[in-house]
N, C-alpha and C positions, 0 to 999 in steps of 0.2 A: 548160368549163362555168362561166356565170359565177353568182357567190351572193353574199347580203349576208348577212353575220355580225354579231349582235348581242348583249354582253356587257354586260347588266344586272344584273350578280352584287351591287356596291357601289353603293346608293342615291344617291349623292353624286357618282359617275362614269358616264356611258355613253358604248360605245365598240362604234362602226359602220364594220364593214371590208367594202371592196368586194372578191371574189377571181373570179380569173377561171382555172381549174384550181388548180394551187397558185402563183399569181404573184398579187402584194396590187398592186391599182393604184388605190385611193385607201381614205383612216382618217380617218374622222369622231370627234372626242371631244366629248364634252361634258361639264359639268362642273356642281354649284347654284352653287359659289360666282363662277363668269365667268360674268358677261352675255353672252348669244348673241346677235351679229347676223347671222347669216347668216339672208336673206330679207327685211331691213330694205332700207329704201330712200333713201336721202340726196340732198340737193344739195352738190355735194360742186363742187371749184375743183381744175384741173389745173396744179400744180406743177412738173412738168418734162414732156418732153416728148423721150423715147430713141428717135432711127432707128434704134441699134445692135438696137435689142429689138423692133422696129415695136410699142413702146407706151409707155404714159404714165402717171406715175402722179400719183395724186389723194389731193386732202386732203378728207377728209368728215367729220372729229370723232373721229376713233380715236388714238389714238399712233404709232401710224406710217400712212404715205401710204400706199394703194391704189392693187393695181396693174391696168391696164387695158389690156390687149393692142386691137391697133386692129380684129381682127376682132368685137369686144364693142361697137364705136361703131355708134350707128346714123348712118346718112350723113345724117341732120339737123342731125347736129352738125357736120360739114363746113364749111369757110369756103368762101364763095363759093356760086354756086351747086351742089346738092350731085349733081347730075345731071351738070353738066358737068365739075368736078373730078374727071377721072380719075389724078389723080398720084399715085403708088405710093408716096411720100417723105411721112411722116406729119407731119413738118414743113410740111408744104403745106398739111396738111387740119387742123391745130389747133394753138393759140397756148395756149401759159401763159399761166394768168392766165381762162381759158374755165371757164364757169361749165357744169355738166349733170348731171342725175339718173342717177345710178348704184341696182342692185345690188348687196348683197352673195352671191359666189356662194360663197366659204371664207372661213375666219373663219382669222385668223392663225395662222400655225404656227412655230414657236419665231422667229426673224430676220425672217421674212417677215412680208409686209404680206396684205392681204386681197386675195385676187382678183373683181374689180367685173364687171358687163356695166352695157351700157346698154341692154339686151332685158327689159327689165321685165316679171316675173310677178305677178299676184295672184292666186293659188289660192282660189277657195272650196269650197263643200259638193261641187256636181256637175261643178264647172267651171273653166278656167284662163284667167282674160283675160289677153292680151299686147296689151298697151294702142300698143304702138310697133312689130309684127310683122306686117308683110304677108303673109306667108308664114308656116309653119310649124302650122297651126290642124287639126282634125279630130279623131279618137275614139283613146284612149290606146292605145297596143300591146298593153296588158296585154288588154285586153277583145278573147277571140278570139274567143267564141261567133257567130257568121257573122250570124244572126236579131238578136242584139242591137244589134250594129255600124250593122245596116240599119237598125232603128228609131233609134239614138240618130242616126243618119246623117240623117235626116230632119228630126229637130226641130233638129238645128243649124244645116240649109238652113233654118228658120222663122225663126232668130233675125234680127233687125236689126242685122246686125254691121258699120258703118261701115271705110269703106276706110281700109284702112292697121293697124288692129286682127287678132286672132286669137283665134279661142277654140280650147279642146283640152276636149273633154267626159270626166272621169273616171272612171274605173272604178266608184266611189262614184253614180256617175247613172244605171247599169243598173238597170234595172225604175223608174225614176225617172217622175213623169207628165211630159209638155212644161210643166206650170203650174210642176211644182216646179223646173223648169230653168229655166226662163225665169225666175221669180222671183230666183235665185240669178245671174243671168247680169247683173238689172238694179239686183241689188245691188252686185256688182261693178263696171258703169256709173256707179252714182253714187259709189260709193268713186272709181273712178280721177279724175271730176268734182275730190273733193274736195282728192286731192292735188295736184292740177296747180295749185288755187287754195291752198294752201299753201305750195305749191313757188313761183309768185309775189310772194308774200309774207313770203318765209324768205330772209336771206344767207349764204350757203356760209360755212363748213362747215355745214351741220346737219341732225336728223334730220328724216326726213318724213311716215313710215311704218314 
Protein backbone atom coordinates (compact mmCIF):
# COMPACT_ATOMS: atom_id res chain seq x y z
CA UNK A 1 0.00 0.00 0.00
CA UNK A 2 1.57 3.08 -0.96
CA UNK A 3 1.33 6.44 1.50
CA UNK A 4 2.86 9.94 1.94
CA UNK A 5 4.12 10.69 5.34
CA UNK A 6 4.36 14.24 6.47
CA UNK A 7 6.52 15.47 9.54
CA UNK A 8 5.61 19.01 10.20
CA UNK A 9 6.53 18.60 13.98
CA UNK A 10 9.74 21.63 13.47
CA UNK A 11 8.60 24.89 11.93
CA UNK A 12 11.75 25.31 10.25
CA UNK A 13 11.89 21.60 8.68
CA UNK A 14 9.51 19.51 6.71
CA UNK A 15 9.96 16.29 5.77
CA UNK A 16 7.79 14.31 2.97
CA UNK A 17 8.36 10.44 2.77
CA UNK A 18 6.84 8.39 -0.06
CA UNK A 19 6.37 4.51 1.41
CA UNK A 20 5.06 2.06 -0.41
CA UNK A 21 4.22 -0.96 2.43
CA UNK A 22 7.19 -0.53 4.71
CA UNK A 23 10.00 0.14 1.77
CA UNK A 24 10.70 4.31 1.57
CA UNK A 25 11.17 4.95 -2.17
CA UNK A 26 11.54 8.44 -2.29
CA UNK A 27 12.17 11.88 0.95
CA UNK A 28 11.37 15.12 0.29
CA UNK A 29 12.88 17.83 2.91
CA UNK A 30 12.52 21.12 3.08
CA UNK A 31 13.93 23.45 4.97
CA UNK A 32 13.15 28.01 5.61
CA UNK A 33 16.59 28.56 5.65
CA UNK A 34 17.43 26.77 1.52
CA UNK A 35 15.84 28.23 -1.23
CA UNK A 36 13.66 25.61 -2.94
CA UNK A 37 13.73 25.10 -6.44
CA UNK A 38 12.08 22.33 -7.17
CA UNK A 39 9.16 23.42 -9.81
CA UNK A 40 11.37 26.36 -10.96
CA UNK A 41 12.19 26.59 -14.52
CA UNK A 42 15.62 27.52 -16.05
CA UNK A 43 17.47 28.05 -19.29
CA UNK A 44 20.02 26.14 -18.45
CA UNK A 45 23.48 24.96 -21.13
CA UNK A 46 24.37 21.31 -21.39
CA UNK A 47 27.93 20.81 -20.06
CA UNK A 48 28.70 17.21 -20.77
CA UNK A 49 27.16 14.90 -22.43
CA UNK A 50 27.43 10.71 -20.79
CA UNK A 51 26.43 7.60 -23.17
CA UNK A 52 27.72 5.73 -20.11
CA UNK A 53 24.39 7.16 -18.23
CA UNK A 54 22.27 7.78 -21.63
CA UNK A 55 22.23 11.45 -19.98
CA UNK A 56 23.61 14.81 -19.62
CA UNK A 57 24.13 17.08 -17.29
CA UNK A 58 23.28 20.78 -17.30
CA UNK A 59 24.40 24.06 -15.81
CA UNK A 60 21.37 26.27 -14.96
CA UNK A 61 22.69 28.54 -12.04
CA UNK A 62 22.88 26.17 -9.00
CA UNK A 63 26.29 24.94 -7.65
CA UNK A 64 26.44 22.00 -9.07
CA UNK A 65 25.30 20.67 -12.80
CA UNK A 66 21.89 19.22 -13.39
CA UNK A 67 21.36 15.98 -14.24
CA UNK A 68 19.16 14.94 -17.24
CA UNK A 69 18.55 11.54 -18.30
CA UNK A 70 17.71 11.43 -22.11
CA UNK A 71 14.23 10.04 -21.55
CA UNK A 72 13.43 13.78 -19.83
CA UNK A 73 14.45 15.47 -23.47
CA UNK A 74 11.84 16.30 -25.49
CA UNK A 75 12.94 15.22 -29.08
CA UNK A 76 12.84 19.12 -30.13
CA UNK A 77 15.82 19.34 -28.85
CA UNK A 78 17.32 16.76 -31.05
CA UNK A 79 19.95 17.81 -33.71
CA UNK A 80 18.83 17.24 -36.92
CA UNK A 81 15.73 16.60 -37.90
CA UNK A 82 14.02 15.23 -34.71
CA UNK A 83 11.64 12.78 -36.42
CA UNK A 84 14.26 11.26 -38.49
CA UNK A 85 17.06 10.93 -35.89
CA UNK A 86 16.52 7.64 -34.67
CA UNK A 87 19.98 6.94 -32.98
CA UNK A 88 19.88 5.39 -29.70
CA UNK A 89 23.68 7.10 -28.89
CA UNK A 90 22.68 10.33 -27.13
CA UNK A 91 25.94 11.74 -28.51
CA UNK A 92 24.07 11.75 -31.85
CA UNK A 93 21.02 13.63 -30.52
CA UNK A 94 22.96 16.52 -28.44
CA UNK A 95 26.07 18.61 -28.33
CA UNK A 96 27.65 20.41 -25.31
CA UNK A 97 27.48 23.55 -25.31
CA UNK A 98 23.20 23.27 -26.39
CA UNK A 99 21.22 25.66 -24.91
CA UNK A 100 17.09 24.30 -23.39
CA UNK A 101 14.69 24.84 -20.82
CA UNK A 102 14.75 22.57 -18.11
CA UNK A 103 12.71 21.54 -14.83
CA UNK A 104 13.58 21.14 -11.75
CA UNK A 105 12.16 17.73 -10.77
CA UNK A 106 14.47 17.05 -7.08
CA UNK A 107 16.33 19.48 -5.50
CA UNK A 108 19.87 18.26 -4.55
CA UNK A 109 20.62 15.59 -2.22
CA UNK A 110 23.86 15.64 -0.35
CA UNK A 111 26.67 15.02 -3.75
CA UNK A 112 24.09 15.00 -6.12
CA UNK A 113 23.07 17.50 -8.59
CA UNK A 114 19.18 18.18 -9.23
CA UNK A 115 17.35 16.06 -11.43
CA UNK A 116 15.77 18.27 -14.60
CA UNK A 117 13.02 17.18 -17.39
CA UNK A 118 12.37 18.93 -20.20
CA UNK A 119 8.34 18.06 -19.83
CA UNK A 120 7.54 21.31 -18.40
CA UNK A 121 4.56 21.78 -15.93
CA UNK A 122 2.82 24.74 -14.93
CA UNK A 123 0.25 23.84 -12.22
CA UNK A 124 -2.49 26.19 -11.64
CA UNK A 125 -5.86 26.55 -9.46
CA UNK A 126 -7.98 23.79 -11.67
CA UNK A 127 -5.45 22.70 -14.06
CA UNK A 128 -1.88 21.52 -15.29
CA UNK A 129 -0.56 22.90 -18.53
CA UNK A 130 2.35 20.71 -20.20
CA UNK A 131 3.20 23.43 -22.63
CA UNK A 132 5.78 20.85 -24.62
CA UNK A 133 3.57 17.25 -24.05
CA UNK A 134 1.56 15.75 -26.83
CA UNK A 135 0.54 13.14 -24.89
CA UNK A 136 -0.04 12.58 -21.30
CA UNK A 137 -3.25 15.24 -20.78
CA UNK A 138 -6.95 14.28 -19.14
CA UNK A 139 -8.60 14.25 -15.59
CA UNK A 140 -6.10 13.42 -12.45
CA UNK A 141 -6.38 9.79 -10.99
CA UNK A 142 -7.07 10.99 -7.89
CA UNK A 143 -10.75 12.10 -9.01
CA UNK A 144 -12.61 8.68 -9.07
CA UNK A 145 -16.26 9.71 -8.60
CA UNK A 146 -17.33 8.17 -12.38
CA UNK A 147 -20.17 11.57 -12.79
CA UNK A 148 -17.38 13.83 -12.16
CA UNK A 149 -14.65 12.53 -14.42
CA UNK A 150 -17.51 12.77 -17.09
CA UNK A 151 -18.26 16.37 -16.61
CA UNK A 152 -14.66 17.54 -16.14
CA UNK A 153 -14.21 15.17 -19.26
CA UNK A 154 -16.25 17.51 -21.23
CA UNK A 155 -15.16 20.88 -20.52
CA UNK A 156 -11.66 19.71 -21.32
CA UNK A 157 -12.83 18.43 -24.80
CA UNK A 158 -14.19 22.61 -24.90
CA UNK A 159 -10.77 23.73 -24.23
CA UNK A 160 -8.66 25.21 -27.25
CA UNK A 161 -5.69 23.11 -26.35
CA UNK A 162 -3.15 23.58 -29.30
CA UNK A 163 -1.32 20.52 -30.78
CA UNK A 164 1.54 19.49 -29.09
CA UNK A 165 0.34 20.89 -25.53
CA UNK A 166 -1.48 18.84 -22.59
CA UNK A 167 -3.60 19.77 -20.01
CA UNK A 168 -4.36 17.42 -16.80
CA UNK A 169 -7.67 18.89 -15.05
CA UNK A 170 -7.21 18.70 -11.09
CA UNK A 171 -8.69 17.36 -8.49
CA UNK A 172 -9.23 21.01 -7.11
CA UNK A 173 -11.60 21.56 -10.55
CA UNK A 174 -14.30 19.28 -9.31
CA UNK A 175 -17.64 20.94 -9.03
CA UNK A 176 -15.60 23.69 -10.68
CA UNK A 177 -18.05 25.83 -13.57
CA UNK A 178 -16.26 25.54 -17.31
CA UNK A 179 -15.92 29.71 -16.85
CA UNK A 180 -13.63 29.06 -13.85
CA UNK A 181 -11.60 26.41 -15.80
CA UNK A 182 -11.25 28.01 -18.69
CA UNK A 183 -10.25 31.25 -17.05
CA UNK A 184 -7.47 29.35 -15.14
CA UNK A 185 -6.42 27.35 -18.30
CA UNK A 186 -5.99 30.73 -20.23
CA UNK A 187 -4.02 32.00 -17.63
CA UNK A 188 -1.82 29.47 -17.72
CA UNK A 189 -1.67 30.19 -21.76
CA UNK A 190 -0.45 33.45 -21.21
CA UNK A 191 2.03 32.75 -18.47
CA UNK A 192 3.75 29.98 -20.70
CA UNK A 193 3.24 33.12 -23.61
CA UNK A 194 5.30 34.87 -21.23
CA UNK A 195 8.20 32.58 -20.42
CA UNK A 196 9.14 31.46 -23.90
CA UNK A 197 9.52 35.39 -24.38
CA UNK A 198 11.99 35.53 -21.47
CA UNK A 199 13.57 32.47 -22.22
CA UNK A 200 14.31 34.42 -25.56
CA UNK A 201 15.68 37.06 -24.13
CA UNK A 202 17.65 35.37 -21.17
CA UNK A 203 21.41 33.59 -21.59
CA UNK A 204 22.06 30.27 -20.00
CA UNK A 205 22.48 29.70 -17.06
CA UNK A 206 19.39 31.58 -15.74
CA UNK A 207 16.34 31.65 -13.99
CA UNK A 208 12.97 31.86 -15.81
CA UNK A 209 10.29 30.86 -13.69
Amino acid sequence: MKRMLINASHTEEVRVAMVDGQKLYDLDIETAAREQKKGNLYKGRITRVEPSLEACFVEYGADRHGFLPLKEIARSYFKGDPDKNKSNNIRDLLQEGQELVVQVEKEERGNKGAALTTYLSLPGRYCVLMPNTARGGGISRKVTDAKARKSMKAILSDLEVPEGMAVIMRTAGVARTKAEIKRDYEYLRRLWDDIRELTLDSTAPALIY
